[in-house]
MARTI-680330 format. One line per field, with one value per atom (N, C-alpha, C): x negated, z negated, y; residue number from 1. Coordinates in pm, whole numbers, always signed. Example, Ala and Ser with C-alpha at 12.3 -4.5 7.8 and 13.67 -1.06 7.14 Angstrom:
2
X	(-1319/-1230/-1320/-1285/-1367/-1290)
Z	(-780/-780/-780/-708/-714/-787)
Y	(-569/-450/-330/-225/-106/+3)
kese	(1/1/1/2/2/2)
***
This chain:
166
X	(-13259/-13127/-13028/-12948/-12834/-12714/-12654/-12493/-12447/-12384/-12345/-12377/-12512/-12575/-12514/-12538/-12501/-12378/-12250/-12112/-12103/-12184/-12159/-12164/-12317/-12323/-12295/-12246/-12157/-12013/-11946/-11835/-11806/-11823/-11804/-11844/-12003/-12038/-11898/-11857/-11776/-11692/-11625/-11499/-11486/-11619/-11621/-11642/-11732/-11718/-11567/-11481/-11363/-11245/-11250/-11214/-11234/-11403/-11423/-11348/-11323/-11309/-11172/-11036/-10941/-10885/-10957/-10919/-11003/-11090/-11186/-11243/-11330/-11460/-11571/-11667/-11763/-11844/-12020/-12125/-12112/-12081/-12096/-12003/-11863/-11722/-11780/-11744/-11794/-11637/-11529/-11415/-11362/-11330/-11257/-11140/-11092/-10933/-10823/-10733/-10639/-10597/-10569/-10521/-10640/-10731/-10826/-10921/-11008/-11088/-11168/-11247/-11369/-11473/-11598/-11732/-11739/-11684/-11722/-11634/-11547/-11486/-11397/-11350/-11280/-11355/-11494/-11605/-11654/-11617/-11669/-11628/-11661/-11606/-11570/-11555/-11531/-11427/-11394/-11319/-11132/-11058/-10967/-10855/-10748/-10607/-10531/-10437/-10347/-10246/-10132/-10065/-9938/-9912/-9783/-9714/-9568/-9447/-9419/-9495/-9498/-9518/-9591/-9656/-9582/-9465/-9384/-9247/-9249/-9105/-9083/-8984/-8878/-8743/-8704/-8543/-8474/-8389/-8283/-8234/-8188/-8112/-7999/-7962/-7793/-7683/-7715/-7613/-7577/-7672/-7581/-7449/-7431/-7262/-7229/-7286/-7295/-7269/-7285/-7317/-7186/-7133/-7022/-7039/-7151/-7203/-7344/-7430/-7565/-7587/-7644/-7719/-7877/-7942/-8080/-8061/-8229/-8291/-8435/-8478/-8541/-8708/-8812/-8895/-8913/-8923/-8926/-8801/-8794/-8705/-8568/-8517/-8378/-8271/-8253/-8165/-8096/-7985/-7857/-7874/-8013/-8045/-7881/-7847/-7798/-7675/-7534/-7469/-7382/-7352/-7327/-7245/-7129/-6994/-7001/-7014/-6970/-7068/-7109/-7028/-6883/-6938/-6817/-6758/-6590/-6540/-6514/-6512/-6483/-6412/-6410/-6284/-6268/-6108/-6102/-6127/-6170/-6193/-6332/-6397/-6542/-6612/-6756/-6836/-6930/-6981/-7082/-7175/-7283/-7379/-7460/-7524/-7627/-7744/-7783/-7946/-8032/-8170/-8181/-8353/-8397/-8570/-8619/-8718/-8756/-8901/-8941/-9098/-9089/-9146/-9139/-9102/-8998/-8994/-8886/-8761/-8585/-8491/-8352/-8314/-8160/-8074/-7912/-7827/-7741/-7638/-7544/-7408/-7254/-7222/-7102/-6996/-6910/-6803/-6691/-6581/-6430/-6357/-6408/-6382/-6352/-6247/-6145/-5976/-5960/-5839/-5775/-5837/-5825/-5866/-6007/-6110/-6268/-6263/-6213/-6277/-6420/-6476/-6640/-6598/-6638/-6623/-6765/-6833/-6972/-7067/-7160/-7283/-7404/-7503/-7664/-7755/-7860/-7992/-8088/-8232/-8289/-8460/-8554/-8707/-8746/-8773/-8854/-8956/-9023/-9104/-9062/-8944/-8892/-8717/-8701/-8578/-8489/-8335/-8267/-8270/-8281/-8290/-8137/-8019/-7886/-7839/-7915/-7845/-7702/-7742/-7596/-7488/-7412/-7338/-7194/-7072/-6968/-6854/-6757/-6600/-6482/-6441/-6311/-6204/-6120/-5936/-5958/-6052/-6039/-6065/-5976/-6002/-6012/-6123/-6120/-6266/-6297/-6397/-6460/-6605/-6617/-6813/-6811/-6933/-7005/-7148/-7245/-7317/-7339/-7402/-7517/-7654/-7772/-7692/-7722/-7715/-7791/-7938/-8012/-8173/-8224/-8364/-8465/-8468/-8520/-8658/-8759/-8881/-8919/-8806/-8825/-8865/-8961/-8978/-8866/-8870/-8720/-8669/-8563/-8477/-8415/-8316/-8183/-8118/-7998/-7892/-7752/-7764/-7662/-7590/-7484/-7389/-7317/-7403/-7369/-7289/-7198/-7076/-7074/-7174/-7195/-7067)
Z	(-10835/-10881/-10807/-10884/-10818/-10796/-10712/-10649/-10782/-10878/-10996/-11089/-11068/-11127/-11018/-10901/-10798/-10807/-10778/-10859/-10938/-11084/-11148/-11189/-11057/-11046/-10954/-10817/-10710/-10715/-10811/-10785/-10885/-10983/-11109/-11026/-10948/-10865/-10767/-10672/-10579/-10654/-10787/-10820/-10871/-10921/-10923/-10784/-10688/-10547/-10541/-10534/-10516/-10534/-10690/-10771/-10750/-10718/-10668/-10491/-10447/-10326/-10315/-10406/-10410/-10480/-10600/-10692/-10605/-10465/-10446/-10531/-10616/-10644/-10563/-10596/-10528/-10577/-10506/-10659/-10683/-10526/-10504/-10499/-10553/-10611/-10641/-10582/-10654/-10742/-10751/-10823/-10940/-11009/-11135/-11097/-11149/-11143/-11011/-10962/-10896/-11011/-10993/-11063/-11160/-11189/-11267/-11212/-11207/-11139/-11108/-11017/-10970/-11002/-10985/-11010/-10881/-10897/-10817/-10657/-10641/-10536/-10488/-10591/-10518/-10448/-10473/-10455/-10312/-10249/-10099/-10020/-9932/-9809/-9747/-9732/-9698/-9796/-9869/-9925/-9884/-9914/-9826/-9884/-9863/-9892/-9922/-10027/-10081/-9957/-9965/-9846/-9825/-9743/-9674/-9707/-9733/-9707/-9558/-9436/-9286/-9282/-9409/-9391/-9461/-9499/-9601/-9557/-9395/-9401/-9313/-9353/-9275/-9296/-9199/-9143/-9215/-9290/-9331/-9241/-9340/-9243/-9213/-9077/-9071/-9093/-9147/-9198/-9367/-9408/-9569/-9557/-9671/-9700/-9776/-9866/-9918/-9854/-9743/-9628/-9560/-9588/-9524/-9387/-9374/-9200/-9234/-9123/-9156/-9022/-9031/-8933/-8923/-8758/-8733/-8625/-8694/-8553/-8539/-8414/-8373/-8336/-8345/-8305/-8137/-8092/-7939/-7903/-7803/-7766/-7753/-7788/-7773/-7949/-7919/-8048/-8098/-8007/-8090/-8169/-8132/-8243/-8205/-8328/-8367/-8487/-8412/-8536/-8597/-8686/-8716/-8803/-8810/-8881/-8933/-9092/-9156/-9199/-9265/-9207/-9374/-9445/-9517/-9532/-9556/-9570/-9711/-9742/-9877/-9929/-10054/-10152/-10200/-10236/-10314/-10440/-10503/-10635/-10713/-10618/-10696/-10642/-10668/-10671/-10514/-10428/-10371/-10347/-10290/-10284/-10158/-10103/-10004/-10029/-9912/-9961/-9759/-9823/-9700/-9713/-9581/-9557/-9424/-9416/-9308/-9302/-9153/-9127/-9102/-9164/-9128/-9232/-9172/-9290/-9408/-9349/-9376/-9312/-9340/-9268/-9308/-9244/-9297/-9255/-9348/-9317/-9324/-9279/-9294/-9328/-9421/-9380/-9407/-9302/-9226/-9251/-9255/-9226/-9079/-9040/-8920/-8874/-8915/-8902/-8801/-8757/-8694/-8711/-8842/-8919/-8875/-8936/-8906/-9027/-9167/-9281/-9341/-9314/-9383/-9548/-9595/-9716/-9785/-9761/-9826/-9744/-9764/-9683/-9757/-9708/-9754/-9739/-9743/-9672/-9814/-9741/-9855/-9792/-9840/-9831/-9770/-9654/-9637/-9746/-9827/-9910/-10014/-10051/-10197/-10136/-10113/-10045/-10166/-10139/-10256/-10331/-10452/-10541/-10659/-10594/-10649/-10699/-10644/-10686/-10598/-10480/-10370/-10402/-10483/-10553/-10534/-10497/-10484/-10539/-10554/-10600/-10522/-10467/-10352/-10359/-10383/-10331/-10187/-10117/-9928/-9959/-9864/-9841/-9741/-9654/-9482/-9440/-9318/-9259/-9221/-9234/-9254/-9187/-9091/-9023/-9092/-9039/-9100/-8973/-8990/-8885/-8926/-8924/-8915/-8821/-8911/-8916/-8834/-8891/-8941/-8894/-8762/-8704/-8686/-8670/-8615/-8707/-8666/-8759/-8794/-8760/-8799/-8688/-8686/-8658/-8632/-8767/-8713/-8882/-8886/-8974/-9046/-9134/-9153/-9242/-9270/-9357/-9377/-9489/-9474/-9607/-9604/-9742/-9784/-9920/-9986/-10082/-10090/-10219/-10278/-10367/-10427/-10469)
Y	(+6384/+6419/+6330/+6278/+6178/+6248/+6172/+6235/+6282/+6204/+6281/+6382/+6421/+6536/+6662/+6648/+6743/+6822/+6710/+6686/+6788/+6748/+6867/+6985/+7000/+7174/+7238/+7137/+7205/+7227/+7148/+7162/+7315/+7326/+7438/+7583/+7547/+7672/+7729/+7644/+7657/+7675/+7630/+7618/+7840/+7862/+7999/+8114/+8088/+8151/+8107/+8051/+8040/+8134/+8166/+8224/+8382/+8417/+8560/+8588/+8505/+8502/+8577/+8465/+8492/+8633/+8627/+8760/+8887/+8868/+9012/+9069/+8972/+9036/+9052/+9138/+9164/+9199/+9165/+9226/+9362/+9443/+9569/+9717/+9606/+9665/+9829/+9893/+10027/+10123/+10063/+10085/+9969/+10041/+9946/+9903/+9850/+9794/+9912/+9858/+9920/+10039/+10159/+10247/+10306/+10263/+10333/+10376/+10493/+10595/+10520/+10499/+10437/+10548/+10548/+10656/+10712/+10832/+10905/+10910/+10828/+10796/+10910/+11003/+11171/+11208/+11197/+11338/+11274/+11146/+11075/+11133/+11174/+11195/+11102/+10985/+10861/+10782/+10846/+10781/+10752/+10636/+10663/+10776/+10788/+10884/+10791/+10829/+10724/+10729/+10609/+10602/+10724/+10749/+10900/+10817/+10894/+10872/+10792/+10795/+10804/+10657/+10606/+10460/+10381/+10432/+10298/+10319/+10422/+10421/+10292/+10258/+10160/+10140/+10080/+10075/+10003/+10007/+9865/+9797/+9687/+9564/+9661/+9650/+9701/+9617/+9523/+9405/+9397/+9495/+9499/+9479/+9401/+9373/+9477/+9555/+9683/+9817/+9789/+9927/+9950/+10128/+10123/+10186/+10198/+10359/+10360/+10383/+10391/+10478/+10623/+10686/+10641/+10645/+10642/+10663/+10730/+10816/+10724/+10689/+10643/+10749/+10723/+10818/+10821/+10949/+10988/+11095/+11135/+11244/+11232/+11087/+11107/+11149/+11242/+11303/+11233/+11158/+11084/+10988/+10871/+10753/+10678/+10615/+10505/+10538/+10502/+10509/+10375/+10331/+10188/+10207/+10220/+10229/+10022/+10018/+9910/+9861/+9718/+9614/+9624/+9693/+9696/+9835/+9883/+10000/+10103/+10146/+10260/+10176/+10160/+10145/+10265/+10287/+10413/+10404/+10521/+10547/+10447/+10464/+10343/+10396/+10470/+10552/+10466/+10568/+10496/+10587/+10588/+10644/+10681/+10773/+10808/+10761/+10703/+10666/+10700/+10782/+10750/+10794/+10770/+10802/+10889/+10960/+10987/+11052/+11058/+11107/+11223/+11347/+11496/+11598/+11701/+11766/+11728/+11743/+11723/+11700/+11627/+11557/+11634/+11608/+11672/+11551/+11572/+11465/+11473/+11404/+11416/+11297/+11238/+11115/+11223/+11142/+11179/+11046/+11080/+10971/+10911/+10808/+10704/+10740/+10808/+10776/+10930/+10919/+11003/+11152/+11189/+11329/+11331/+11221/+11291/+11424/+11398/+11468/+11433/+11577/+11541/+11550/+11411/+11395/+11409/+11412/+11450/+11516/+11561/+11597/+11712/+11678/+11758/+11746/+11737/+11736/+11686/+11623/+11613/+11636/+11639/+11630/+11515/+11457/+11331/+11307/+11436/+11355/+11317/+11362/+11302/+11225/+11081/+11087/+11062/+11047/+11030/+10918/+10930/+10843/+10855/+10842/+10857/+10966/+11140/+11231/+11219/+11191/+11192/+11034/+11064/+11005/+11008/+10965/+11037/+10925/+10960/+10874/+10965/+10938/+10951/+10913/+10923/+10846/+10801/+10811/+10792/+10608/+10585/+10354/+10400/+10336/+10323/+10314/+10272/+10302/+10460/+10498/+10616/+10594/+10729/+10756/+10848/+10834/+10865/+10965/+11086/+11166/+11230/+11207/+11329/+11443/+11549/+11728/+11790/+11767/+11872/+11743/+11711/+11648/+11725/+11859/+11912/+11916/+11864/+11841/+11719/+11596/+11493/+11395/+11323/+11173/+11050/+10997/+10923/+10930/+10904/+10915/+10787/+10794/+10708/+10756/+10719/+10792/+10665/+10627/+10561/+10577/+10495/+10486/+10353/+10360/+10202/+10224/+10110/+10120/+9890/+9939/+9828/+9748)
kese	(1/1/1/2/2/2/3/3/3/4/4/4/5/5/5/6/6/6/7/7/7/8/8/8/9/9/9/10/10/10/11/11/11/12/12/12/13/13/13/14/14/14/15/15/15/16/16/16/17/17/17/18/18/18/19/19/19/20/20/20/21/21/21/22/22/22/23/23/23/24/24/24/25/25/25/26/26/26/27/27/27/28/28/28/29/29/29/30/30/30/31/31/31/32/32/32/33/33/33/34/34/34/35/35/35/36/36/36/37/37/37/38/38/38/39/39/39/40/40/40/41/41/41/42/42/42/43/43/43/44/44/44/45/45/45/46/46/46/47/47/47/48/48/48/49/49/49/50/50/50/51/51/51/52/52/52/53/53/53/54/54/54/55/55/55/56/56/56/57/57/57/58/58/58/59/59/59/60/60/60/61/61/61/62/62/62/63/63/63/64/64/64/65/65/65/66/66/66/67/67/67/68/68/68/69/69/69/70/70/70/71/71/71/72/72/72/73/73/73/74/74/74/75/75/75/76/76/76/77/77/77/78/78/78/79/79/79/80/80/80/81/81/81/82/82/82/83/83/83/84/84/84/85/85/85/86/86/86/87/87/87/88/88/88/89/89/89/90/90/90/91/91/91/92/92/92/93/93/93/94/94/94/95/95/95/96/96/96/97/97/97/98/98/98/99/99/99/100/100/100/101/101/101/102/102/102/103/103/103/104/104/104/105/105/105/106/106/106/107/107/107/108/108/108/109/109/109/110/110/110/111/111/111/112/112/112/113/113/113/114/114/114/115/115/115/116/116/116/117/117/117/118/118/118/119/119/119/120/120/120/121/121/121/122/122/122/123/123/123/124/124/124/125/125/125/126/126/126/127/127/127/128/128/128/129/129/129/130/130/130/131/131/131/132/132/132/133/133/133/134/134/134/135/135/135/136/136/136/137/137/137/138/138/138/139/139/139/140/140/140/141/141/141/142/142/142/143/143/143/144/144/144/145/145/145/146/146/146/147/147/147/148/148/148/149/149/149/150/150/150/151/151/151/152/152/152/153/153/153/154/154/154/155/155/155/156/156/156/157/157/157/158/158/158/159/159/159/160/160/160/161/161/161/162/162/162/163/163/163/164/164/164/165/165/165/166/166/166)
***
């Protein structure tokens, strides 16, 4: 067999080990596709658990240009966490929103003016396992800078709470 015969059954071979390599095939795949039942894979004891809420939480940038206050709580024993007034302020009358995450049970929250007064202009609590997805919604006459306070830790890991006005 000459170099060029070789050529053309090594390279096509490799060019497929390649191919299984990248896509993760395997002879011994014992599941179908991502999302479709594999045989028998509930009934393992070994089988893994889809991922917690605990495993996808994370922190935002605190530099949104979007972001008018952002509360966090850090995991470990100190209560107060982190409060971060800005980097942008309320406009009046244009809707903005609560958004937030956490490890445990529920979390409570306040915004408050920044200003002299300190009026709680919104506040409520939500499920770490279901966090808000734009029920906490609000439109205000208030322009100004405005803080963000966790309530309600008690049960929680670490937290965040902030408020964006797109």
């Amino acid at each position: 067999m000459n170099t060029r015969d070789r050529v053309r059954i090594l390279v096509p071979a490799g060019v497929l080990v390649l191919a299984c390599v990248v896509t993760g095939c395997a002879p011994d795949a014992g599941a179908g596709p991502e999302g479709s039942p594999g045989p028998a894979a509930s009934d393992s004891p070994t089988s893994e658990a889809p991922p917690s809420a605990a495993e996808d939480f994370a922190y935002p940038e605190t530099d949104d240009p979007t972001q008018a206050g952002i509360a966090l709580k850090y995991d470990g024993d100190d209560p107060s966490g982190e409060i971060i007034a800005g980097p942008a302020v309320l406009v009046a009358d244009r809707p903005f929103s609560v958004e937030g995450q956490c490890e445990g049970d529920d979390v409570g929250f306040e915004v408050m003016t920044a200003d002299g007064e300190k009026r709680v202009i919104a506040d409520g609590a939500f499920d770490c396992a279901s966090p808000p997805a734009g029920e906490y919604t609000y439109q205000l006459p208030y322009a100004g800078p405005i803080q963000v306070n966790l309530t309600d830790t008690e049960g929680v890991d670490r937290a965040w709470v902030r408020v964006v006005q797109p």
